[in-house]
DRENLUM-670323 format. One line per 5 residues: number of its first residue (from 0); their letters; for each residue x, y, z of N, C-alpha, C, O. Coordinates in pm, 1 decimal, padded with zeros to 6 digits. Example, Ala and Ser with C-alpha at 12.3 -4.5 7.8 and 13.67 -1.06 7.14 Angstrom:
# residues 2
0> AS> 01319.0 -00569.0 00780.0 01230.0 -00450.0 00780.0 01320.0 -00330.0 00780.0 01423.6 -00331.9 00846.5 | 01285.0 -00225.0 00708.0 01367.0 -00106.0 00714.0 01290.0 00003.0 00787.0 01340.9 00113.8 00803.9
END
This chain:
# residues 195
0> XXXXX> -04173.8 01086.6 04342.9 -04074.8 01134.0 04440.2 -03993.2 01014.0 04488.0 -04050.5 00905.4 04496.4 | -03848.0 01026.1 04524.0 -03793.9 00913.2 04535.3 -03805.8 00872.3 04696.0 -03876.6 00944.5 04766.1 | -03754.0 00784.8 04742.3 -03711.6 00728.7 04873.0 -03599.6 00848.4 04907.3 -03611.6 00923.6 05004.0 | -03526.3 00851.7 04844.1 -03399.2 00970.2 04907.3 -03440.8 01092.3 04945.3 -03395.9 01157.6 05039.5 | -03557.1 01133.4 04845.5 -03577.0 01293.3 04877.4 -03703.3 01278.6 05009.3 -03689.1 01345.4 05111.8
5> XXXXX> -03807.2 01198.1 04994.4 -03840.9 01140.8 05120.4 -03794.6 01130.3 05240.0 -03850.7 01164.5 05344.1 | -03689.1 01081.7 05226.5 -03607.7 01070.4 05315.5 -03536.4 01200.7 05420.4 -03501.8 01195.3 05538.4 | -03532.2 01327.7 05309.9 -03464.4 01417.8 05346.1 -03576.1 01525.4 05395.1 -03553.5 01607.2 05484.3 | -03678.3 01516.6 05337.3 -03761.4 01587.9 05347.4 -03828.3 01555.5 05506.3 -03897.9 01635.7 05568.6 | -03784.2 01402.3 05559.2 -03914.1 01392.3 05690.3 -03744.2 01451.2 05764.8 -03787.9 01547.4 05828.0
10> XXXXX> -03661.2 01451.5 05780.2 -03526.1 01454.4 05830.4 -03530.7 01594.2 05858.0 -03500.9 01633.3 05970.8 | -03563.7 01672.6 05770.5 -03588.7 01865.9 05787.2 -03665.3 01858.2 05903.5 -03629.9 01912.0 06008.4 | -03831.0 01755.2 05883.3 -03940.4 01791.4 05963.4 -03909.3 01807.5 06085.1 -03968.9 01885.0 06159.9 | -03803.7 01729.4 06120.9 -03746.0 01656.7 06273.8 -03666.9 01759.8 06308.0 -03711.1 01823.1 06403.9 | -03545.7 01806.7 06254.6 -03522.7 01921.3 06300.0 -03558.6 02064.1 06295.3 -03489.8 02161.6 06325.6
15> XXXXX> -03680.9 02057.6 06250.9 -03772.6 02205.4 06293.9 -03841.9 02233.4 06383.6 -03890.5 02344.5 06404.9 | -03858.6 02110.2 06464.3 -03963.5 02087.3 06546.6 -03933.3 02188.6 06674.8 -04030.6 02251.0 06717.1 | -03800.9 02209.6 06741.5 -03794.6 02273.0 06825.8 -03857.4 02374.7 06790.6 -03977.3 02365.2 06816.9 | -03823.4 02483.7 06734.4 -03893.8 02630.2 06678.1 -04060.1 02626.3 06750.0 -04119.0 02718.0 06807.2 | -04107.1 02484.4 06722.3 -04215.1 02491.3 06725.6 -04284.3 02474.4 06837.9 -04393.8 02512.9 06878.8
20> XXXXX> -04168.3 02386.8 06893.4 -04221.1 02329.4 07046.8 -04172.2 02478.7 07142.6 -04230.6 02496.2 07249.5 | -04103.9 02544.0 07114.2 -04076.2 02633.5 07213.4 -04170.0 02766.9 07219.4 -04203.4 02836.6 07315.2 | -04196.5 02774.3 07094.7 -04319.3 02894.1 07049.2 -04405.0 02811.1 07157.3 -04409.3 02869.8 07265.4 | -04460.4 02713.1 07154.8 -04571.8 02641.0 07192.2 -04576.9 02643.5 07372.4 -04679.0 02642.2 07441.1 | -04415.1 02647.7 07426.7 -04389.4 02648.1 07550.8 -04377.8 02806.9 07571.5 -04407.8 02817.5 07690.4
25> XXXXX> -04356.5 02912.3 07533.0 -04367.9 03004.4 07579.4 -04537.2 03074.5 07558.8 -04564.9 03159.0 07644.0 | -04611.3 03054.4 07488.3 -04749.6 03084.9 07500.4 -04821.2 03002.9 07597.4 -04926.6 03038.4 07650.1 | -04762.6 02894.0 07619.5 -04812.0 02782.3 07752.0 -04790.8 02891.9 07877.4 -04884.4 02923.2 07950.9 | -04676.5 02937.7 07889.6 -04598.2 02991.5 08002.5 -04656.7 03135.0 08020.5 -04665.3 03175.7 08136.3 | -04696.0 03212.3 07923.9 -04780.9 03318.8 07921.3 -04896.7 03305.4 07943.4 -04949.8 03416.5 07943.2
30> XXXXX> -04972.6 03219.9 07964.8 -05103.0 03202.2 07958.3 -05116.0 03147.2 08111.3 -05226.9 03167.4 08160.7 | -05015.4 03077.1 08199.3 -05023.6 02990.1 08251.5 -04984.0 03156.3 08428.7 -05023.2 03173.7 08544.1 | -04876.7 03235.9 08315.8 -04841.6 03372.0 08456.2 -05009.8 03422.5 08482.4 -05076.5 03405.0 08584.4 | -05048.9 03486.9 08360.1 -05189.7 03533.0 08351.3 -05265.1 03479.1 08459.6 -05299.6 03542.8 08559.2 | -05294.4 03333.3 08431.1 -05444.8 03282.4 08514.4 -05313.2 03273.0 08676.3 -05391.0 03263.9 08771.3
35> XXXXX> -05205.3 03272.1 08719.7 -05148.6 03264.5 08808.8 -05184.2 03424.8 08902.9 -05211.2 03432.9 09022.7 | -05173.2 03534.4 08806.3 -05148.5 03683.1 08818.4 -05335.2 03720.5 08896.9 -05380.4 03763.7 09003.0 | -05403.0 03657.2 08728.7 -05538.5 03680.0 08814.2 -05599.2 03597.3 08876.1 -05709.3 03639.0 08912.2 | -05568.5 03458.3 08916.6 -05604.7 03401.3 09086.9 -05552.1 03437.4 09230.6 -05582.5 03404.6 09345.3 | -05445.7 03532.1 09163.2 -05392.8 03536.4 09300.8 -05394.4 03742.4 09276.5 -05282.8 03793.5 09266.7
40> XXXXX> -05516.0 03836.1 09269.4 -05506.4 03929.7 09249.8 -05526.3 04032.5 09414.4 -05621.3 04032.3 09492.6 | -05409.0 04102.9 09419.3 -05395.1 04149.2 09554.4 -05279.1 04064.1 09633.2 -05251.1 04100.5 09747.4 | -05222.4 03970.5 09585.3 -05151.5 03866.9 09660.8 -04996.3 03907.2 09611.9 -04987.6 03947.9 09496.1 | -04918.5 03902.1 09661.8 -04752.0 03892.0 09601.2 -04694.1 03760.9 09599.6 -04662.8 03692.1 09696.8 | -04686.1 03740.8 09506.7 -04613.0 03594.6 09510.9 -04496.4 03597.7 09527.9 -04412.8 03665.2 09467.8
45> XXXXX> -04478.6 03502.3 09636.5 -04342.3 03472.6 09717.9 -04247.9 03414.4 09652.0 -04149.8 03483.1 09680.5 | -04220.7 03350.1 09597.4 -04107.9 03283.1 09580.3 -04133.8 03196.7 09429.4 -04252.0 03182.7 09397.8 | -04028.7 03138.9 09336.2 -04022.5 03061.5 09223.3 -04105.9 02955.9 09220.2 -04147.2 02901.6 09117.7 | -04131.6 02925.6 09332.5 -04279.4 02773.2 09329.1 -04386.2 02804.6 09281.2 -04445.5 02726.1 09207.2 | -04433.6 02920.9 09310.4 -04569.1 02947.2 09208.8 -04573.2 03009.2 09120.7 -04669.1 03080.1 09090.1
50> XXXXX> -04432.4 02993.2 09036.0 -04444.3 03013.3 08872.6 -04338.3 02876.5 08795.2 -04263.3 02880.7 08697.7 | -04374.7 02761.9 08890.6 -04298.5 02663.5 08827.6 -04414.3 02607.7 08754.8 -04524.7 02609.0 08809.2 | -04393.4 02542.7 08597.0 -04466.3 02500.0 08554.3 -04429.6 02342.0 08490.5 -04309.9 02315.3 08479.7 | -04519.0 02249.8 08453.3 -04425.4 02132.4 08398.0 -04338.3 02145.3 08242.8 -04368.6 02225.2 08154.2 | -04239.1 02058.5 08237.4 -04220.6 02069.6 08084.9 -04247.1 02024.4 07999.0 -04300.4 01913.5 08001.0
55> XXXXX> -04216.3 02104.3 07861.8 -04258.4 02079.6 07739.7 -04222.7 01929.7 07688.8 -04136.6 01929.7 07600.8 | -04258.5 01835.9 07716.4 -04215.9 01696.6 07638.9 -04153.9 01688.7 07521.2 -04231.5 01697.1 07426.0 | -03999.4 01670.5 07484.1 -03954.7 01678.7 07342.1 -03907.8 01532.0 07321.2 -03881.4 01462.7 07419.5 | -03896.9 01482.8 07192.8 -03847.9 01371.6 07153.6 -03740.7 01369.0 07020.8 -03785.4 01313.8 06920.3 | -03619.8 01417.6 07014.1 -03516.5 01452.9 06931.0 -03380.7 01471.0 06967.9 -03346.0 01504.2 07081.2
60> XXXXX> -03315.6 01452.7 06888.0 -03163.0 01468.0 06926.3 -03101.3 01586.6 06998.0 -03157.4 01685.8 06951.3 | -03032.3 01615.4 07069.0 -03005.0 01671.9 07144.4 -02905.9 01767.7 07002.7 -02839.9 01705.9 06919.2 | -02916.7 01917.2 07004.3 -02812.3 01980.7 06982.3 -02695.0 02020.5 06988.8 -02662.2 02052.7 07103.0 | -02572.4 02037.9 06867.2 -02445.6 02014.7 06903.4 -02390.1 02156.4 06996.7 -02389.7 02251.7 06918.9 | -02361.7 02183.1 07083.0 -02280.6 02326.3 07157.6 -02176.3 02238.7 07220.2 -02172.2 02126.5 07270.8
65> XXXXX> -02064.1 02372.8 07186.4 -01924.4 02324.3 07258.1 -01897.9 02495.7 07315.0 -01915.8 02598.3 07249.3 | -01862.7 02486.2 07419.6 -01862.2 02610.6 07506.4 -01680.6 02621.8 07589.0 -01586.8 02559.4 07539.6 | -01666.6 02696.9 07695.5 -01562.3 02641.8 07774.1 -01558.7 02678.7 07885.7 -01577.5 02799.8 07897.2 | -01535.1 02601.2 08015.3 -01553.5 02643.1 08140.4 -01478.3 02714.9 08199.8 -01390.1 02777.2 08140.7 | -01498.7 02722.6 08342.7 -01428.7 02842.9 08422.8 -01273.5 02817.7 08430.3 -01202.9 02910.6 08469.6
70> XXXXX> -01206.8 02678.8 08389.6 -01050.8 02635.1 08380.9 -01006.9 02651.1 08188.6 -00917.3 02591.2 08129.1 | -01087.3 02732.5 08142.9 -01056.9 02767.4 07974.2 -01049.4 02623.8 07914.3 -00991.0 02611.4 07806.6 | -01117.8 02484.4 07990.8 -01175.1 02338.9 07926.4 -01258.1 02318.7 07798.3 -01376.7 02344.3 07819.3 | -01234.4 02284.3 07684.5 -01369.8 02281.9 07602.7 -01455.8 02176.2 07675.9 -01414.8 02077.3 07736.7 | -01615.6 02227.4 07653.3 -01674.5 02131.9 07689.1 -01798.0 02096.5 07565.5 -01869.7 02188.7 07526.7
75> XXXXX> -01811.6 01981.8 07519.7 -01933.0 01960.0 07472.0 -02068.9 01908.4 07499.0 -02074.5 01792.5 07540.2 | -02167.2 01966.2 07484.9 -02292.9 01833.3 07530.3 -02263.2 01703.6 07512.9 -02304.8 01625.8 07598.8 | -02184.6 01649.8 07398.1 -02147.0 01517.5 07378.5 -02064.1 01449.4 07452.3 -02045.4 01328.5 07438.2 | -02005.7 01524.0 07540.1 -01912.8 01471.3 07615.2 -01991.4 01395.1 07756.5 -01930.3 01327.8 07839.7 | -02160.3 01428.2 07759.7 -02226.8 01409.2 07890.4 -02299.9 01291.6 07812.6 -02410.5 01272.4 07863.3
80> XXXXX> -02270.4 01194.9 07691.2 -02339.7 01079.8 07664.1 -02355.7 01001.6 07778.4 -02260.3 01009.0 07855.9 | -02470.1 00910.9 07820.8 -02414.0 00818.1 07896.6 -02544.9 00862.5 08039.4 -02635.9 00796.0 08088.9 | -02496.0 01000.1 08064.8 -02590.6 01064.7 08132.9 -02695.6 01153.1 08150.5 -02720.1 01211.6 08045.0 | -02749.4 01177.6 08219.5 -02884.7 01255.1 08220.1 -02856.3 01381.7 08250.7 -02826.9 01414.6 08365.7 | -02863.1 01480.3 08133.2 -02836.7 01638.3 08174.8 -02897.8 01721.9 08172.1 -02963.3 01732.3 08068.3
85> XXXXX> -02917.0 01831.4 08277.3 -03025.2 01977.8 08298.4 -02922.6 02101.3 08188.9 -02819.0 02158.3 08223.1 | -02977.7 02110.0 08087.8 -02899.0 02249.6 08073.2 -02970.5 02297.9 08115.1 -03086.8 02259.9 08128.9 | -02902.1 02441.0 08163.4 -02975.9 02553.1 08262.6 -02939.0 02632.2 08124.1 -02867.2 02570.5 08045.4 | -02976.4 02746.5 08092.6 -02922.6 02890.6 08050.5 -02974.7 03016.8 08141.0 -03085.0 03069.4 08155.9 | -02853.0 03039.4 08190.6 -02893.5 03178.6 08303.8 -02773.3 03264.3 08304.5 -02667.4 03255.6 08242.3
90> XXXXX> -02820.2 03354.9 08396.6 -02695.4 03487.3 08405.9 -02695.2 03533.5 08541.7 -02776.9 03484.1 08619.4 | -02597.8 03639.9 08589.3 -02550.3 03600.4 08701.0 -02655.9 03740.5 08749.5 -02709.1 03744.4 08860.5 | -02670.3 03833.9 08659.8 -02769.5 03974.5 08688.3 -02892.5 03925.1 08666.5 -02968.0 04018.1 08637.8 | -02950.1 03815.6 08667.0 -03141.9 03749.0 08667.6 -03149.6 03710.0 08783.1 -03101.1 03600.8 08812.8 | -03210.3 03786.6 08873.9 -03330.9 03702.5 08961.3 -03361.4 03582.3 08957.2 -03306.6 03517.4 09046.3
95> XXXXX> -03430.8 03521.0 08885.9 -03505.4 03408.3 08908.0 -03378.0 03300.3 08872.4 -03378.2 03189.5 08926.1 | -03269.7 03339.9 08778.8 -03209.4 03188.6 08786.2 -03096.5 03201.0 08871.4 -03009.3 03114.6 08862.1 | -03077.7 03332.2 08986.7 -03014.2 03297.2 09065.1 -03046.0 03220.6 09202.9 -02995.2 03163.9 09299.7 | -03191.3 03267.4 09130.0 -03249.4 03183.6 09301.9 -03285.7 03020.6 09266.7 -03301.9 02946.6 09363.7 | -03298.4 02964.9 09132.8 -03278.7 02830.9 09137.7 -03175.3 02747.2 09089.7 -03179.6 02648.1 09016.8
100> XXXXX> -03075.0 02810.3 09148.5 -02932.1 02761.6 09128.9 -02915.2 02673.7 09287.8 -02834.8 02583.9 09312.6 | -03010.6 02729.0 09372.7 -02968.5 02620.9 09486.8 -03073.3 02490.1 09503.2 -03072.2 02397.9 09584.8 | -03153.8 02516.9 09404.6 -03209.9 02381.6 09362.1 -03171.5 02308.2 09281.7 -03207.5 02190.5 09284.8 | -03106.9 02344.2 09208.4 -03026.0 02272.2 09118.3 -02854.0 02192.0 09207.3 -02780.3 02100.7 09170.3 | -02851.9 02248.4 09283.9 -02733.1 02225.2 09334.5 -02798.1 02160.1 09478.6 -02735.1 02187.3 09580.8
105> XXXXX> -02904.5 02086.6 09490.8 -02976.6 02037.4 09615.9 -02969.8 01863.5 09490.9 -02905.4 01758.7 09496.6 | -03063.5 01914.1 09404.2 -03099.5 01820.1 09281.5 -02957.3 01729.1 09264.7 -02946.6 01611.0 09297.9 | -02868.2 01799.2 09214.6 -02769.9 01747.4 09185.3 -02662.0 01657.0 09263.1 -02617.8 01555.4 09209.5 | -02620.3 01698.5 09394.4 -02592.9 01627.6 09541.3 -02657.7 01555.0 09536.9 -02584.5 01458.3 09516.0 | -02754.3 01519.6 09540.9 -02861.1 01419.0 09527.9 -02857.9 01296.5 09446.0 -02849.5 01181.1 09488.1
110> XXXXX> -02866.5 01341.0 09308.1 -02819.9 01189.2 09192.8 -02688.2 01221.8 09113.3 -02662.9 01153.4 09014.1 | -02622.6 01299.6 09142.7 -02487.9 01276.8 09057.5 -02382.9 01139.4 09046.8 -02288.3 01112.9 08972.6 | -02447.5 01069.4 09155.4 -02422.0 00921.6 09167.7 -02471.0 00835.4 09087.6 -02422.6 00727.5 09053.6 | -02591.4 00895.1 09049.8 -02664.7 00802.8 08892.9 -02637.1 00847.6 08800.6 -02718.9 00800.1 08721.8 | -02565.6 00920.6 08739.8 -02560.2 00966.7 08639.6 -02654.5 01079.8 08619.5 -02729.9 01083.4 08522.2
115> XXXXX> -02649.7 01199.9 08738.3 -02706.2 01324.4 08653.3 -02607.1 01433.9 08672.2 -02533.2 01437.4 08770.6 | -02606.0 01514.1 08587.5 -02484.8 01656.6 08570.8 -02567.4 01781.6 08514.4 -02599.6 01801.4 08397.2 | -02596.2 01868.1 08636.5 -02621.7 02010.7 08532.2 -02523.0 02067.0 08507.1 -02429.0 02073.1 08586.3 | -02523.2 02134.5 08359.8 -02434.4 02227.2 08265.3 -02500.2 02349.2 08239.8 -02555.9 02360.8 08130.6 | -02504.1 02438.2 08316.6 -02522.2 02584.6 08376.5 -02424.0 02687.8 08303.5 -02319.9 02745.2 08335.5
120> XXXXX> -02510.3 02684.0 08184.1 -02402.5 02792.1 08080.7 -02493.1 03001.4 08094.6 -02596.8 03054.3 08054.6 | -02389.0 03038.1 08161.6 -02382.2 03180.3 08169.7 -02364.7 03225.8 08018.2 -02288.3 03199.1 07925.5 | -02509.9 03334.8 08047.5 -02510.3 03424.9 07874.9 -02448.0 03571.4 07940.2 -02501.0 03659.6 08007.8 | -02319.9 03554.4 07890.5 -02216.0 03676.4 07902.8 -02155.8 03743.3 07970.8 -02087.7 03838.1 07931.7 | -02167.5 03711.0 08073.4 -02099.2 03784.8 08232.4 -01979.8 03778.6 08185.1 -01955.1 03702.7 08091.4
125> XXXXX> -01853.8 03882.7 08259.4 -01693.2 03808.4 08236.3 -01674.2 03749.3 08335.6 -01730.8 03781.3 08440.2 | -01584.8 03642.5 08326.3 -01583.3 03542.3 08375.5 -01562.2 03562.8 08554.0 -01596.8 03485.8 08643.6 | -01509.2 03664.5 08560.9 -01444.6 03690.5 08693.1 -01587.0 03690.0 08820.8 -01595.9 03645.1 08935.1 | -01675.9 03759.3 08735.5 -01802.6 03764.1 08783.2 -01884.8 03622.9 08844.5 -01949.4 03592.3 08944.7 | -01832.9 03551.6 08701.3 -01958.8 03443.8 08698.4 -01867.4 03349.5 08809.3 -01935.6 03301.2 08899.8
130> XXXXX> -01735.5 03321.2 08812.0 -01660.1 03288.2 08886.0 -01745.2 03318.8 09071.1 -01813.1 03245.5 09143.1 | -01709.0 03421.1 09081.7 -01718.1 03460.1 09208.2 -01917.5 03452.3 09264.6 -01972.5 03474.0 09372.6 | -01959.5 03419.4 09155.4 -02117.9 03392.4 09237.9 -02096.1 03236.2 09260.1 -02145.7 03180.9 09358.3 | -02013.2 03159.9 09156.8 -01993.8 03018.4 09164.1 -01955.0 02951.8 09336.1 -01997.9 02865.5 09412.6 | -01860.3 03043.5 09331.8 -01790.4 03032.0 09460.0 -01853.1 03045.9 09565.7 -01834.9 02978.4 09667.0
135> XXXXX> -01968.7 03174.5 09546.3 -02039.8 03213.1 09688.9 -02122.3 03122.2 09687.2 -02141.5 03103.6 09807.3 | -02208.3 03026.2 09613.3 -02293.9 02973.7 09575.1 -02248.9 02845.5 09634.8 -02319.0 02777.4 09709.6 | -02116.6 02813.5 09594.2 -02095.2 02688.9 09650.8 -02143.7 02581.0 09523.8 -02165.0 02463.8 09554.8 | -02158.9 02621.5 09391.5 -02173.7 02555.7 09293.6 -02085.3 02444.8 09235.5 -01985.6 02498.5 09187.3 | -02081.5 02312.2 09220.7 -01979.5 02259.3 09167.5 -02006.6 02117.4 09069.4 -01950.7 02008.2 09058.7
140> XXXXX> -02124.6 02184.4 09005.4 -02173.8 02121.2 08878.5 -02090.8 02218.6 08786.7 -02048.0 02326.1 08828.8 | -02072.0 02174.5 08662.3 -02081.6 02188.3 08537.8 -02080.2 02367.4 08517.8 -02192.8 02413.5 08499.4 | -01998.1 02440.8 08519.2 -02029.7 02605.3 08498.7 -01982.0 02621.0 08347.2 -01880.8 02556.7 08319.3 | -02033.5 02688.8 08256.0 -01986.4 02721.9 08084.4 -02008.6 02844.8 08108.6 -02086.3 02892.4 08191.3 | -01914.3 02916.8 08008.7 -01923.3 03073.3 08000.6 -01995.3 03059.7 07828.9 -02006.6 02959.8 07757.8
145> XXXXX> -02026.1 03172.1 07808.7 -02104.7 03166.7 07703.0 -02095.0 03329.9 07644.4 -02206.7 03381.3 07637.8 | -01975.8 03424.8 07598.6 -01972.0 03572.5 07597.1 -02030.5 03589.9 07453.8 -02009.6 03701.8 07407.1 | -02120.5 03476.9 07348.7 -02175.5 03523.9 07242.9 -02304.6 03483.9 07219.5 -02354.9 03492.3 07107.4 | -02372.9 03433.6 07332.2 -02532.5 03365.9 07361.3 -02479.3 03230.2 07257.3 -02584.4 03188.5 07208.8 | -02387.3 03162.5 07214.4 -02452.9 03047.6 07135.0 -02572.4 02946.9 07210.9 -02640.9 02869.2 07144.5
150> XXXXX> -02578.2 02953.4 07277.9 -02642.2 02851.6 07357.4 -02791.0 02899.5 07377.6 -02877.4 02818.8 07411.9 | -02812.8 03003.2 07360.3 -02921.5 03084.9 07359.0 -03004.2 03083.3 07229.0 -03125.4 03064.6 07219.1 | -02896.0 03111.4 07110.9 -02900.9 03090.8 06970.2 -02934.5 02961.7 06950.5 -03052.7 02950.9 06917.9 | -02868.9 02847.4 06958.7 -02863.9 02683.6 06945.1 -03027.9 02656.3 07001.4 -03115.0 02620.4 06922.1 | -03055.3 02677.9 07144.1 -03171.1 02658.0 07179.1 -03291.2 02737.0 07162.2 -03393.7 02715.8 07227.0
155> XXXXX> -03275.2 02855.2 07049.3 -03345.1 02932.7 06987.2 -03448.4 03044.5 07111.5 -03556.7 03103.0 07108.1 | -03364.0 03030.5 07186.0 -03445.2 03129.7 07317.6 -03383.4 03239.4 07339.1 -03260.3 03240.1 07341.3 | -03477.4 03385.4 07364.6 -03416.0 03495.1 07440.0 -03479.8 03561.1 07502.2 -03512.3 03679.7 07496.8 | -03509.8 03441.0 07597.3 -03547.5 03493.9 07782.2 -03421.3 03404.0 07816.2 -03343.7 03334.4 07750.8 | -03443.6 03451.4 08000.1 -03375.9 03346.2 08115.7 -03501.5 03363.6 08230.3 -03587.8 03440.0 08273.5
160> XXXXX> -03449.0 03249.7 08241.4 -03426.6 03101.6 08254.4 -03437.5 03013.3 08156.9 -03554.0 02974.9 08147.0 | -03373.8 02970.2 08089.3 -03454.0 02814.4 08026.4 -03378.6 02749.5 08047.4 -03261.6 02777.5 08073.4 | -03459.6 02582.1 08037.0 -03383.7 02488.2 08066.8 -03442.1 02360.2 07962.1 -03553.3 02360.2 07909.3 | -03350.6 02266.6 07949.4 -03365.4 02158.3 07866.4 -03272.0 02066.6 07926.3 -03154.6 02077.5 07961.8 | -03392.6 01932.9 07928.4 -03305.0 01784.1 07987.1 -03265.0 01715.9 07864.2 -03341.1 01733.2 07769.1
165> XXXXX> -03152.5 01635.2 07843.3 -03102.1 01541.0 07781.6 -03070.0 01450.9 07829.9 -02981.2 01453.4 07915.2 | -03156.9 01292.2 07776.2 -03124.1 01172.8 07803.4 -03009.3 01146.9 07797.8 -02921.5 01218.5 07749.5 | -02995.3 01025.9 07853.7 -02870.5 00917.2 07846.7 -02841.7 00867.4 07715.6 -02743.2 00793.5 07716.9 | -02912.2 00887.8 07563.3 -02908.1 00824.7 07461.8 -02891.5 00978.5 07384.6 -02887.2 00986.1 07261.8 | -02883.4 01089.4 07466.2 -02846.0 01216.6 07373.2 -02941.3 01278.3 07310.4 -02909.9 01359.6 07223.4
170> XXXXX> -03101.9 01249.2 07345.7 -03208.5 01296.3 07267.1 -03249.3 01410.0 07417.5 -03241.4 01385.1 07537.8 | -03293.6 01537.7 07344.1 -03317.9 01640.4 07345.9 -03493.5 01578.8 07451.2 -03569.4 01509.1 07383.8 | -03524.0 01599.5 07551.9 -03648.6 01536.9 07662.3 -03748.2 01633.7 07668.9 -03863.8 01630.9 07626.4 | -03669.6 01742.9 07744.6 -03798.3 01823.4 07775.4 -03713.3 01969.8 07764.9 -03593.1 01989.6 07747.1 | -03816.3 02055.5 07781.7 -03817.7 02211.9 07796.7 -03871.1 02280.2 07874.5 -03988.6 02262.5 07906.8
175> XXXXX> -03785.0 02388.3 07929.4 -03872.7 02461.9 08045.3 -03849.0 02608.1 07962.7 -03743.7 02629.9 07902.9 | -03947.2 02693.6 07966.8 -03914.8 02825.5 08002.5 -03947.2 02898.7 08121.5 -04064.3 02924.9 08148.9 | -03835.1 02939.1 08205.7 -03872.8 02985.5 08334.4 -03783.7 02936.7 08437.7 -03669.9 02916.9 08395.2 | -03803.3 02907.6 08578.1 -03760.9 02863.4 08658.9 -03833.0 02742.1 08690.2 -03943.7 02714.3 08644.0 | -03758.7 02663.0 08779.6 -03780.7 02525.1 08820.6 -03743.4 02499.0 08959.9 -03642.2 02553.1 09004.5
180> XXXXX> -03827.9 02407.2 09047.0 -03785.3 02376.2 09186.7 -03775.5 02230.7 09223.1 -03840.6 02141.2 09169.2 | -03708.9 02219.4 09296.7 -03676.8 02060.4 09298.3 -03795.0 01992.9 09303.9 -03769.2 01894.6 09234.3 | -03911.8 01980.2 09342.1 -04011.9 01934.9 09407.0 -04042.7 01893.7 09217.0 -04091.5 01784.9 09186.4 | -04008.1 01990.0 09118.5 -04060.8 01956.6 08968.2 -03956.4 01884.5 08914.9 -03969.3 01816.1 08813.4 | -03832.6 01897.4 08989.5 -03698.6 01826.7 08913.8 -03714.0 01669.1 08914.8 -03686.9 01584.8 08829.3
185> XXXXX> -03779.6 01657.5 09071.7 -03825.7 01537.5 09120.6 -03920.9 01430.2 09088.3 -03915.4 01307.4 09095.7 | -04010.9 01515.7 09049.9 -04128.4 01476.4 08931.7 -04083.0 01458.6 08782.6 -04145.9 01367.3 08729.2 | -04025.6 01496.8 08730.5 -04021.8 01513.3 08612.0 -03858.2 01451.4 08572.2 -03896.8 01389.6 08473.0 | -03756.9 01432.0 08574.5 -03653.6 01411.6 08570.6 -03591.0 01296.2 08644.7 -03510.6 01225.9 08583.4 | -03617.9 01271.2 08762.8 -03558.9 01152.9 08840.2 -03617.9 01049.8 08749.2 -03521.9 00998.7 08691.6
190> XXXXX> -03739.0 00989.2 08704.4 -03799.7 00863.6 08614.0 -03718.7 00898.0 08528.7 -03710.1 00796.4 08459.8 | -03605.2 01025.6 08454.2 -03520.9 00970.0 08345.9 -03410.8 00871.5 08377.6 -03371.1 00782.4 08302.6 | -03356.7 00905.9 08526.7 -03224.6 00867.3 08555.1 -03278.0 00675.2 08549.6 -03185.0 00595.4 08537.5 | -03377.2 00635.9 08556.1 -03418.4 00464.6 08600.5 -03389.3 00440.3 08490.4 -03319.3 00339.8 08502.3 | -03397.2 00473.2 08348.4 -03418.5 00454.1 08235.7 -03263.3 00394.3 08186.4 -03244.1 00361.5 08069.3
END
């Protein structure tokens, strides 16, 4: 076998890996509601903190999506080299990622001075919609419309919430499926921005 086909062959391995890591994060995340559901049986759980879980550790290039925002802007992930980014994927009719949109927007006030930017791409609302929660929300990170899931497709997911950080060097960090609260953004994400 040569060096070239070697070559191409570990190059596949690397980009399959997501498929694998996310299968791996959503049976984490199922397993993880379960023992949540039956420790706490008789109890209602209050709020997104006790189904935040840590993320999936990834080490790979970040995927190419070019989307366009609420001013009809193209935007690309590549365009956020340099800095540390949360993609969110959510919608404006989900529960859970409307309620951690003000953690994300606590998070973000916070280090957008170091270099962090969430890019909060909506799977399909029309825009007028996604517009007007922006507004009530008081959102003014990064909004993408998204009316054909690529971003859903690209990151091979179809639930919401998910989320994925990208380094400052453009490699693909971590994975969430689910929701997230600052208290985990804080833990897990601020040690990227030192880097």
């Amino acid at each position: 076998m040569s060096k070239k086909t070697t070559g191409k062959k570990n190059k596949s391995r690397k980009t399959n890996l997501l498929p694998l890591i996310l299968a791996g994060l959503g049976i984490i995340a199922l397993i993880a509601v379960g023992l949540i559901l039956n420790t706490n049986q008789g109890e209602e759980i209050e709020s997104i903190d006790a189904l935040t879980f840590p993320p999936v550790e990834v080490n790979q290039p970040a995927p190419e999506l070019t989307l366009f925002d609420l001013d009809g802007n193209e935007v690309s992930l590549k365009d956020f080299l340099g800095e540390v980014i949360l993609v969110n994927n959510w919608a404006t009719w989900c529960p859970p990622c409307r309620e951690e949109m003000p953690e994300f927007k606590a998070y973000y006030d916070k280090y957008k001075d170091q270099g962090f930017q969430v890019v909060a791409i909506e799977a399909g609302e029309p825009e007028a919609e996604v517009r007007d929660f922006v507004e009530g929300a008081g959102l003014d990170f990064v909004i993408l419309l998204d009316p054909e899931n690529k971003s859903l497709l690209t990151f091979q997911q179809n639930s919401l919430p998910n989320s994925f950080v990208i380094d400052r060097q453009g490699n693909l960090r971590m994975a969430w499926l689910g929701t997230i609260n600052g208290a985990t953004l804080e833990k897990y994400v601020t040690p990227l921005l030192k880097e």
